[in-house]
C-alpha positions in Angstrom: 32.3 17.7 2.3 29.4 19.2 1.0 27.2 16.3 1.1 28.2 15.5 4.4 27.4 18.9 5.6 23.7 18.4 4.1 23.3 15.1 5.5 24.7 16.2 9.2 22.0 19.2 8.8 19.1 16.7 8.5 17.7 15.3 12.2 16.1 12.6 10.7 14.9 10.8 13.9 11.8 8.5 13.6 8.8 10.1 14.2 7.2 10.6 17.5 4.0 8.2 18.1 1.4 10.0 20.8 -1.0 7.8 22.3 -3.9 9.8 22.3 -6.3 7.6 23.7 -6.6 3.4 24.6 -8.8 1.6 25.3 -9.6 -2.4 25.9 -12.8 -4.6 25.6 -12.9 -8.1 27.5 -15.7 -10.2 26.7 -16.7 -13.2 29.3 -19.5 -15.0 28.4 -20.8 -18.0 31.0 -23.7 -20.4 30.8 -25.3 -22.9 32.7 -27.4 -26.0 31.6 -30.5 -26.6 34.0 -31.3 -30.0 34.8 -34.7 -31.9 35.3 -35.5 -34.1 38.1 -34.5 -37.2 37.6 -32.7 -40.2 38.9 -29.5 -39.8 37.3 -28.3 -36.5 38.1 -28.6 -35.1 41.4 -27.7 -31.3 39.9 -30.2 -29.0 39.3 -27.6 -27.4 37.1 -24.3 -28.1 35.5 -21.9 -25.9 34.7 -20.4 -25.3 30.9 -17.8 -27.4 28.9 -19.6 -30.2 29.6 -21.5 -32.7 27.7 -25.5 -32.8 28.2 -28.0 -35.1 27.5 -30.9 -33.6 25.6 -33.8 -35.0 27.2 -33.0 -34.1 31.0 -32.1 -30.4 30.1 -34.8 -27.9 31.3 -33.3 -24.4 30.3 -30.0 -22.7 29.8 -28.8 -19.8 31.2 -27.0 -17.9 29.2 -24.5 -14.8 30.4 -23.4 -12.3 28.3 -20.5 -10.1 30.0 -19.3 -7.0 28.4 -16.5 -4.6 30.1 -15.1 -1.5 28.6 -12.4 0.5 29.7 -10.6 3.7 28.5 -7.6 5.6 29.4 -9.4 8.7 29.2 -13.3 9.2 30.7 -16.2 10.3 28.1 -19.6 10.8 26.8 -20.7 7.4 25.3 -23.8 5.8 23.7 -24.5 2.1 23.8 -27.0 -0.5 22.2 -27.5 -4.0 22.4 -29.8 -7.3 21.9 -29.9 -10.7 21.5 -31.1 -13.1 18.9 -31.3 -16.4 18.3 -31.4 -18.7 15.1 -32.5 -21.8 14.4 -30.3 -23.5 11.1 -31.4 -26.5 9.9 -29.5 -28.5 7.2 -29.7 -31.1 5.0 -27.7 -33.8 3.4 -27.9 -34.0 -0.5 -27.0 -37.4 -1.6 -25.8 -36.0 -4.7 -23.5 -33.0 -3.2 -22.0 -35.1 -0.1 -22.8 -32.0 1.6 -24.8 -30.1 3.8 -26.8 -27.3 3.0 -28.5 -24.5 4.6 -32.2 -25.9 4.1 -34.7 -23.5 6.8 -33.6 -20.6 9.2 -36.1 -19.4 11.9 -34.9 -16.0 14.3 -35.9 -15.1 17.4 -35.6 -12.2 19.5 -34.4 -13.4 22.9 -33.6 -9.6 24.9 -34.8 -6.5 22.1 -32.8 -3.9 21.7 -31.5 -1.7 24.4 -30.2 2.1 24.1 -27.9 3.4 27.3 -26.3 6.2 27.4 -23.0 7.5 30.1 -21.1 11.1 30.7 -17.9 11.3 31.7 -17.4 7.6 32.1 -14.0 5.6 31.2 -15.7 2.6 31.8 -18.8 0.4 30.0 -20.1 -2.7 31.5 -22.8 -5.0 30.4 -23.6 -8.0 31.9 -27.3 -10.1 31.6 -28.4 -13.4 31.4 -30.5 -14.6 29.3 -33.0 -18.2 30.0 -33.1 -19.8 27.1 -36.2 -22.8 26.5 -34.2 -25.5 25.2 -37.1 -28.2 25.2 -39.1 -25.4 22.9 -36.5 -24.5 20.7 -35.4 -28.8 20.0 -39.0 -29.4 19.7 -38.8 -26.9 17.2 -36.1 -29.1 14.6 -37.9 -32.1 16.1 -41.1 -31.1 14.1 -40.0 -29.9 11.3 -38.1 -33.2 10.4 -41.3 -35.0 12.0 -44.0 -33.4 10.0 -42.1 -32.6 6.2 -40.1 -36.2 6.4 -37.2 -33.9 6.7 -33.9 -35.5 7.6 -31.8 -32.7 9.0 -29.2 -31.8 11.1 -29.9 -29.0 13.1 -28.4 -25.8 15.3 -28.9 -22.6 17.3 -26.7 -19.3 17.4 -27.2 -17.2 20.1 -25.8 -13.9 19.6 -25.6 -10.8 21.7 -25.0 -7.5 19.5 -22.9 -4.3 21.1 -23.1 -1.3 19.3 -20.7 1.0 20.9 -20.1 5.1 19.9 -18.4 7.6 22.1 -16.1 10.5 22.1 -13.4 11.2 24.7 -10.9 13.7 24.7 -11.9 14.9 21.4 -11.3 11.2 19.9 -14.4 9.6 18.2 -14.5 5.5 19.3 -16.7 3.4 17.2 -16.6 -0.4 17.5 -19.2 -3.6 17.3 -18.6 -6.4 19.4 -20.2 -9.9 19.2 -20.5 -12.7 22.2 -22.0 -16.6 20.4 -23.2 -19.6 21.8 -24.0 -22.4 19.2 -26.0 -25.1 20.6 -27.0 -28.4 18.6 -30.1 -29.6 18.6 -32.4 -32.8 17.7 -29.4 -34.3 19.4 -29.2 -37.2 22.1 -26.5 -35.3 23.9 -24.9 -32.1 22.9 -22.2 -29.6 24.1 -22.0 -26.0 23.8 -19.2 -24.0 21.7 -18.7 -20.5 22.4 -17.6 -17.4 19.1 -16.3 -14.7 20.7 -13.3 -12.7 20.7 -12.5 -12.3 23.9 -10.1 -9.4 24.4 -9.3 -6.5 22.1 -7.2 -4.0 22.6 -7.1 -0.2 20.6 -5.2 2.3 20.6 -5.7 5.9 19.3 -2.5 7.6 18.0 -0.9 10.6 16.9 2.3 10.9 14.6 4.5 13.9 15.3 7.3 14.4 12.3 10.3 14.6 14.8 12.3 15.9 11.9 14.2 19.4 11.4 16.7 21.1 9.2 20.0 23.1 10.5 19.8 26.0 7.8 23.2 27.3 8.6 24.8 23.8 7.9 22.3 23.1 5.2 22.7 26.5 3.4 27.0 26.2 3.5 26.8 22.5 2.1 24.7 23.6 -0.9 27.6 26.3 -1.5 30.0 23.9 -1.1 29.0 21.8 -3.9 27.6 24.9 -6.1 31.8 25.6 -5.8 33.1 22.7 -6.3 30.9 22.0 -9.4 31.8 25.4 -11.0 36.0 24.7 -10.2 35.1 21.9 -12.1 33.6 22.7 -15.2 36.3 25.8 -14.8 39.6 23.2 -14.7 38.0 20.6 -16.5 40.1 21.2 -20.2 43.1 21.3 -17.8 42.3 18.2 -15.6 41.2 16.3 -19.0 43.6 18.2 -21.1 41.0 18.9 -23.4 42.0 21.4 -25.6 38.8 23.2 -27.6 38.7 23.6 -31.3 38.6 26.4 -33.3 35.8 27.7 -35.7 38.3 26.5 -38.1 38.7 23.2 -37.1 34.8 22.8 -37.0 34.1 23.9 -40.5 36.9 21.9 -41.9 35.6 19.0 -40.1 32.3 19.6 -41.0 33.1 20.0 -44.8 35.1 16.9 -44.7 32.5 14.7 -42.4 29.7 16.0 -45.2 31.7 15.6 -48.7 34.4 13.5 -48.2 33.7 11.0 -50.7 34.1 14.1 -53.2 37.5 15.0 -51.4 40.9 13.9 -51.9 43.3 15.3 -48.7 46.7 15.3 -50.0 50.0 15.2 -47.7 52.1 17.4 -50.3 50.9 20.5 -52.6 50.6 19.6 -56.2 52.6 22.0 -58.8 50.6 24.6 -59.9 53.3 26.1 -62.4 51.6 27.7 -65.5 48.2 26.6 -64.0 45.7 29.9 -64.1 44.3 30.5 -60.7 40.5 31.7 -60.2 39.5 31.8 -56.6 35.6 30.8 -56.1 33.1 33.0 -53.5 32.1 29.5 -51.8 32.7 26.0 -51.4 29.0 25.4 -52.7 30.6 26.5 -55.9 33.3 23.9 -55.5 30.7 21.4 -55.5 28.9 22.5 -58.1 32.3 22.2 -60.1 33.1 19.1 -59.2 29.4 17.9 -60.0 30.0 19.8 -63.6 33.9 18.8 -64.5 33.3 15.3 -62.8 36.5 15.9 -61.3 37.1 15.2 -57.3 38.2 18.4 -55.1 41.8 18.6 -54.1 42.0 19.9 -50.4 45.7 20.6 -48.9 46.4 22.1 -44.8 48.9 24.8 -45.9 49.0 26.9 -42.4 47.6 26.8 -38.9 43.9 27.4 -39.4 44.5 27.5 -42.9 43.5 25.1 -45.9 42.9 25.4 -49.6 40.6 23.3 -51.8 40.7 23.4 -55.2 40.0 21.5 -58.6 42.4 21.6 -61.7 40.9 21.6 -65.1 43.7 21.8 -68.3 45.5 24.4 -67.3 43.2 26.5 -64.8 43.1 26.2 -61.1 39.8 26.5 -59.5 40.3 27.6 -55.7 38.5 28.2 -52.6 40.4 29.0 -49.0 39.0 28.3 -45.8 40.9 30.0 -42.6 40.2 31.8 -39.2 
């Protein structure tokens, strides 16, 4: 009853989760692939997940789209750019595998610091004209010129560096948006890295949980009572009945010397037998250590025993009671 009490005075509900503060990031990034005149396509410009052939492309225009928004409005700072990097790799006829052999970087839209007050929402949105023909021409002669034979790439990446506070909640987060584009290629498509939508949420835990002293406090005397009634009843539950000091030292004394000790059921006849009592049972032993002679030990009352040795015709005794 006790325990149940204590349990039933616990609210142990799940803790209460406050959102403090959301917020979610979409990234859409676009391109376009530019077309020469020629008499083959009649496009000036196609439009992405296509394939392109290398040697009618002009330019690509790439978009970068970035759109924050918060539940909550606030003070933020912003930075971005956008690089690009030429990879080239190379076959090793030994390895079977390609390997990163020359890297070239190039800064395509330097870095740009904004900032915005009391704003929920961020967005960033420019495009980007990338040379193609200047950037393939690139691979092309560097394999040309060294006697090279690689494989070669571009990354475009746009960097967002975003850091803001709202409603007393710091918001920190880096965002990337990737084109790869091959190159030294007779035709190529483009591939897109990006994650496109993220959302975060900022929370608070509230410990929903309580204690009910009154029912908490009468539990614990509950079991403090019922644990005392039993240790109190226990001998009579058990029927346990405690010994006396007698009983200890006699069991002691026979647990310690009892290969010296011969317990008899019936009392020898001590008729014409001298009697000396001794101080001690350590005399006893020291008597049966001298005569060589084991020690006699008889139950002649209730809490009442005698030990004793007989030598000729005396009676060494000692008498343990109560």
């Amino acid at each position: 009853m006790g325990v149940t009490l204590i349990y039933k005075s616990l609210n142990l509900n799940a803790p209460v989760k406050e959102i403090l503060l959301a917020y979610d990031i979409e990234q859409t990034p676009n391109y376009k692939v530019n077309i020469l005149d020629n008499n083959y396509i009649d496009e000036d410009s196609l439009q992405k997940n296509n394939n392109y052939v290398t040697n009618l492309v002009s330019s690509i225009d790439l978009n970068f789209n970035y759109l924050y928004e918060a539940t909550k409005p606030g003070d933020y700072e912003y930075n971005y750019d956008v690089k690009a990097t030429i990879y080239g790799k190379y076959q090793s006829s030994s390895e079977g595998e390609n390997s990163s052999l020359w890297t070239k970087e190039y800064v395509l839209l330097e870095n740009t610091l904004e900032k915005v007050k009391n704003k929920n929402t961020i967005n960033i949105n420019k495009t980007v004209n990338l040379d193609f023909p200047k950037y393939n021409n690139e691979v092309v002669n560097f394999k040309n010129d060294l006697n090279v034979p690689i494989t070669g790439y571009m990354e475009v990446v746009m960097t967002i560096n975003l850091n803001g506070n709202a409603s007393n909640n710091k918001i920190k987060d880096v965002k990337t948006e990737k084109f790869i584009i091959p190159l030294n290629q007779l035709a190529f498509s483009i591939s897109s890295d990006t994650k496109k939508n993220d959302h975060q949420e900022i929370v608070y835990t509230k410990d929903n949980r309580s204690i009910n002293m009154v029912k908490f406090d009468i539990g614990i005397l509950m079991i403090v009572y019922s644990i005392t009634l039993l240790v109190l009843t226990f001998k009579l539950i058990f029927n346990v009945k405690s010994k006396s000091k007698y009983e200890n030292e006699l069991d002691r004394i026979l647990k310690s010397y009892g290969d010296v000790i011969i317990e008899l059921a019936t009392m020898i006849n001590l008729d014409g037998k001298d009697t000396v009592l001794v101080k001690s049972f350590n005399e006893m032993l020291d008597l049966e250590e001298e005569l060589r002679i084991p020690i006699n030990f008889i139950q002649t009352a209730k809490n009442k025993g005698e030990f004793f040795i007989i030598n000729n015709d005396i009676c060494y005794k000692w008498v343990l009671s109560e």
